[in-house]
N, C-alpha and C positions, 0 to 999 in steps of 0.2 A: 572628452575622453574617447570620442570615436574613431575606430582604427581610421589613417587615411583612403580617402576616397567614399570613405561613406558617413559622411559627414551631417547627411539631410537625413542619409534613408533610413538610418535606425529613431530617429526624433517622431519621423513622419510615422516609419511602422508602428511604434510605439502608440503616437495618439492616436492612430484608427483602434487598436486591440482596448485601448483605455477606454474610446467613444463607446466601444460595445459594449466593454466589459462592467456596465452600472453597476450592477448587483452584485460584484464579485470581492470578496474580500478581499484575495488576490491582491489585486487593482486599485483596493482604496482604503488599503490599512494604513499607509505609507504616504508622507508627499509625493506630488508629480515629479519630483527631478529623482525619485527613488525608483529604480527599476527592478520588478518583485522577480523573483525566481525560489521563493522559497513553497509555500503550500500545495499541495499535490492534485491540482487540477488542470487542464490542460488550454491553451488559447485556440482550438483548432475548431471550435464548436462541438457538434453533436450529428449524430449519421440524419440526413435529409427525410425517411422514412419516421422517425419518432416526431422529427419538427414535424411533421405534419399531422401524424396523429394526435401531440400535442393539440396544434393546431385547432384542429379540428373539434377535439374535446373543448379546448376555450369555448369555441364559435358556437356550440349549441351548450354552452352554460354549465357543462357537466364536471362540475368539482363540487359534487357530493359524496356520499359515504360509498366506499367501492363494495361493488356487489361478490358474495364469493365465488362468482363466476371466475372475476378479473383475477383474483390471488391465487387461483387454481391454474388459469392459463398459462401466468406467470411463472407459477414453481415448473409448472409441464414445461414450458420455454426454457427453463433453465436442465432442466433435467434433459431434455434433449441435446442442449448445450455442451452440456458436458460427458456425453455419451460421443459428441461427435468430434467436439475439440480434442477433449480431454482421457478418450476412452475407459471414461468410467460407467459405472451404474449407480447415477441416485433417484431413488424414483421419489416422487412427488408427494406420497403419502408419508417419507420419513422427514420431510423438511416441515419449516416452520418461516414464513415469511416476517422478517422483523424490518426495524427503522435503518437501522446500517450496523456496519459487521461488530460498529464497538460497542453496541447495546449485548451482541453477542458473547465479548467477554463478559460481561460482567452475568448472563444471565445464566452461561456455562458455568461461570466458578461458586456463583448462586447455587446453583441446582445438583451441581455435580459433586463438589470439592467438600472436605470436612473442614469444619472451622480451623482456623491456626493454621493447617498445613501448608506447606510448599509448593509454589507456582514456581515455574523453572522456565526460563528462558535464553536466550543466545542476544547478544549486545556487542555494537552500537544497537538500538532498538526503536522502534516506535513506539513514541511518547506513551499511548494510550496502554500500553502490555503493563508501563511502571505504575498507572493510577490504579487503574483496573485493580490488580492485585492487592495496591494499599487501601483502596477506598473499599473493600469487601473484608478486609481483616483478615487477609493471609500472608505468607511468609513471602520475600520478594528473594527469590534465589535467581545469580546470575551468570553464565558462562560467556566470555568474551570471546569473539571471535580472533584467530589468529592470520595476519598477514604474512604466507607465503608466496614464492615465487608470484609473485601478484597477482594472487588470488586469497580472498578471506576463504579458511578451514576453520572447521569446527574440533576444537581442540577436547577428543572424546575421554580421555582420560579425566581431564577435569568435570565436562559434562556429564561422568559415569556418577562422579562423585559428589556430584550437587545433586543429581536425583536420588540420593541416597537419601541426603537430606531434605527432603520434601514430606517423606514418611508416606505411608500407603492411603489413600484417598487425595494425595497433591495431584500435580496436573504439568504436560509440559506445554508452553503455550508456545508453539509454533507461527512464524510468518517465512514462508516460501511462496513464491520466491520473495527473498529477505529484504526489506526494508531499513535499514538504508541502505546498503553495501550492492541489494542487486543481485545477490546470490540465487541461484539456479542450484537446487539440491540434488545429486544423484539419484540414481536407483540403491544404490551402496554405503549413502550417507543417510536416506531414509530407513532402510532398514537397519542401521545401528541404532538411530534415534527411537525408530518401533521399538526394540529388542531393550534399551534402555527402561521404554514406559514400563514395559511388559515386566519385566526381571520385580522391578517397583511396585508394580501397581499401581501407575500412574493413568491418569485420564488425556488425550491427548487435543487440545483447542488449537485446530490451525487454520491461522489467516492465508486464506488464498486469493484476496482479492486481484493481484496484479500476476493469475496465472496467465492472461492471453495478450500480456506484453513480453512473451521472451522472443531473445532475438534468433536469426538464425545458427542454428549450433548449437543451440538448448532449448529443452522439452521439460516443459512442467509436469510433475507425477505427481497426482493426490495422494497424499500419506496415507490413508484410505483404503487405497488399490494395494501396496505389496505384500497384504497376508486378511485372510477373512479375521482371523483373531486379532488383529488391527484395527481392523473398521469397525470391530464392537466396542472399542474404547476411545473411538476418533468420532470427534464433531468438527466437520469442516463449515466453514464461512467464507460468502462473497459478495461480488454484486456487479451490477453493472456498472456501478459511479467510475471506476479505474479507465475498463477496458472502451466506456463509450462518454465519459466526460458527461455524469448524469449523479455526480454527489448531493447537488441543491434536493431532490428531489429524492434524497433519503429512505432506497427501498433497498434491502436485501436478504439475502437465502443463509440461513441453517442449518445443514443436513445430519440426521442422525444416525449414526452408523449402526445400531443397535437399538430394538424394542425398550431398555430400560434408560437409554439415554434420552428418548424421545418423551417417553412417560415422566421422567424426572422433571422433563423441561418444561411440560406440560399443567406438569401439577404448583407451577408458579401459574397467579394469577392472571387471567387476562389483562386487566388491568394495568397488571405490573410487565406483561412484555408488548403491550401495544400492539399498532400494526399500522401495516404503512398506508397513506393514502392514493387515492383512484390514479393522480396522474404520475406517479412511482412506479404505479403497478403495470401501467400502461406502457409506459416507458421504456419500462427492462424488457416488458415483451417483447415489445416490438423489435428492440435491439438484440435478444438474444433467438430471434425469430428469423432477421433479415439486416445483421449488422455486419456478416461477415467482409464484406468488399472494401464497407466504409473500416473496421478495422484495420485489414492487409493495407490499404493506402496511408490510415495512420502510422502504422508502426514503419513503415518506411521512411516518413519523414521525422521519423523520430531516430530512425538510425543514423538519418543523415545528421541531424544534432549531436546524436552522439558520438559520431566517430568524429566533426568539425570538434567539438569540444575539448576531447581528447587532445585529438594533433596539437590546438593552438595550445594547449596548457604543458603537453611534455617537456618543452626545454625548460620551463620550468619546474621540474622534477626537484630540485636539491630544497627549495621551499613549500612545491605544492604537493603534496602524494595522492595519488586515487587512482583507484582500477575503473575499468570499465564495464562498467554492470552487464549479467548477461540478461538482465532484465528490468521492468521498473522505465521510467525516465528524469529516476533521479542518480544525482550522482553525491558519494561519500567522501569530501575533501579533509583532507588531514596537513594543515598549515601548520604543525610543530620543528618545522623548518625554516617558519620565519619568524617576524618579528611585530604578528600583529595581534597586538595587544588590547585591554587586557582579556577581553578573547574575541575569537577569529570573526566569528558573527556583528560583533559591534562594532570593531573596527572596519571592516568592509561598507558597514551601512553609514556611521558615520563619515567616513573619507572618501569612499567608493559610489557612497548612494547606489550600494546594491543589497538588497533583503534578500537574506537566507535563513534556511534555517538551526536555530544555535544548537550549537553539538553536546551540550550541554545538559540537552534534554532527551539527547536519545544512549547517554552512556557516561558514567561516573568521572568526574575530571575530563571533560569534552569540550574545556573551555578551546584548546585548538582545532576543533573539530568546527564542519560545518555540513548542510545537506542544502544541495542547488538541487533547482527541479528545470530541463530543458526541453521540456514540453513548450516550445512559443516558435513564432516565427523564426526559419533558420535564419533570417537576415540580423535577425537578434545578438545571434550564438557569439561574433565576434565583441558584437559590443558589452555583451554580459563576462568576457573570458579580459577584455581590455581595460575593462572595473577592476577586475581583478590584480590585473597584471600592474594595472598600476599604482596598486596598494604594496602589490613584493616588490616593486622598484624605490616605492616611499617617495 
């Protein structure tokens, strides 16, 4: 199935990324003739500075219990982070260091949310917004994004009206930039959304894990930042696992925009919100300390993926649909154009021997949906798009 002329070099690239990649689900969900592109980690490794502290931490034996020194350095690394990225202010003492952002949902709608009420989100969605919500015994309310001039909108008349329905102690659970579709929020789309919680009295949970992958032409704004009577009802979530390819290692941040949000989250047991270990804590430091270079050069060749991607799939437009995300390095296919049955996911992996992920699960009747992840060598990109292609040829 590989485009002509590269006939060796996507088999060869491939078993080097496999050789490395042991440990990685990724890479070993699947048979070897299946080429993965679905779970949202990246093949590019990790910034050279963590591998070493890593490193180094192995070499004198140190994976014991993290001292509060480390969990302090870290929220500070991160609050710096996003003072400098993001020009916000979260200082150190309103966050809470957890395992990863989706202990977050669950521990925000735990603490925050009244029973029964309504959890409000925007969809196609990541998987984890739809359990979260079921597996805590609240209402799952959903607004679907609208594809215009090919860009997903947030269709606010319906969105006005689903938080109506959430009732006052619901919540709107946010992910910007958006997962799957890639969406990059305004300044103008966040403050409807604020103004939405507000009117409601709604609580606001947003995933901002994949803020310092946008591309150029779009700036991430923590929903946070555009009114102080915002940030008292906003609990934002992140981590490094996105921006620095460090999910194995299960550490991240929860900032409380408010004294009674923080107390709330607080007054769940230790116990019951854990905490992450020494070489997590290490990790994010070091990467939100001194990862910005190895960033800027990932997200470069991440563009280069994305725009190869793009090109070779558009004349395929009458089968394949997708925008190009202004963020993220995943992309949102929409195959209700062709004829792969009986849905899009299975048939690719079946015929294609390419894994993605099924659309199925991030949005109601998604069976022709799919989400590709192009995070991998760009020598890749042709032979993951020639899978493709050669399933809408049949």
């Amino acid at each position: 199935m590989a485009m002509k002329g590269l006939e060796m070099e996507p088999g060869l690239i491939e078993g080097k990324i496999r050789s490395r990649r042991q440990y990685s689900v990724k890479w070993n969900e699947y048979p070897k003739e299946v080429l993965p592109a679905w779970i949202a980690d990246m093949d590019f490794g990790i910034p050279p500075l963590v591998k070493e502290g890593l490193a180094e931490a192995i070499e004198l034996s140190e994976t014991g219990y993290a001292p509060r020194k480390l969990t302090l350095d870290y929220l500070e690394a991160f609050s710096r982070w996003q003072l400098e990225e993001h020009k916000v202010s979260m200082n150190a003492s309103e966050m809470i260091a957890l395992t990863d952002v989706i202990q977050g949902f669950y521990l925000s709608i735990e603490a925050l949310c009244a029973k029964g009420a309504g959890i409000l989100f925007l969809t196609p969605s990541y998987p984890p917004f739809f359990s979260s919500v079921q597996a805590t015994n609240r209402k799952v309310l959903t607004s679907e994004l609208v594809l215009h001039d090919r860009r997903y909108e947030i269709d606010f008349d319906d969105f006005a009206k689903k938080a109506e329905q959430a009732n006052p102690g619901g919540a709107i659970l946010l992910c910007n930039p958006q997962n799957p579709t890639g969406r990059v929020f305004s300044t103008k789309e966040l403050e409807s959304i604020a103004q939405i919680a507000l009117s409601n009295d709604l609580w606001i949970i947003s995933d901002e894990i994949h803020a310092d992958l946008c591309y150029e032409g779009s700036v991430h704004i923590p929903i946070m930042s555009v009114a102080p009577e915002v940030a008292n009802k906003t609990v934002t979530l992140s981590s490094a696992s996105k921006s620095f390819n460090l999910a194995g290692l299960h550490t991240a941040v929860l900032h409380a925009g408010s004294t009674e949000i923080l107390s709330r989250l607080e007054s769940i047991p230790q116990g019951l919100r854990g905490s992450p270990g020494s070489l997590g804590l290490l990790a994010g430091q070091i990467a939100f300390s001194s990862g910005q270079q190895w960033l800027e050069e990932t997200l470069q060749k991440l563009d280069v993926n994305r725009k190869l991607f793009f090109e070779l799939i558009e004349p395929y437009r009458d089968q394949l649909r997708s925008e190009m995300p202004q963020a993220t390095y995943l992309a949102w296919l929409d195959f209700s154009g062709s004829l792969l049955k009986p849905t899009a996911q299975q048939y690719l992996l079946e015929h294609g021997h390419l894994a993605l992920n099924p659309g199925e699960n991030f949005i109601e009747n998604g069976r022709d949906f799919a989400r590709l992840n192009f995070a991998t060598e760009a020598d890749l990109i042709p032979e993951m798009t020639q899978r493709i292609i050669s399933c809408l040829n049949g």
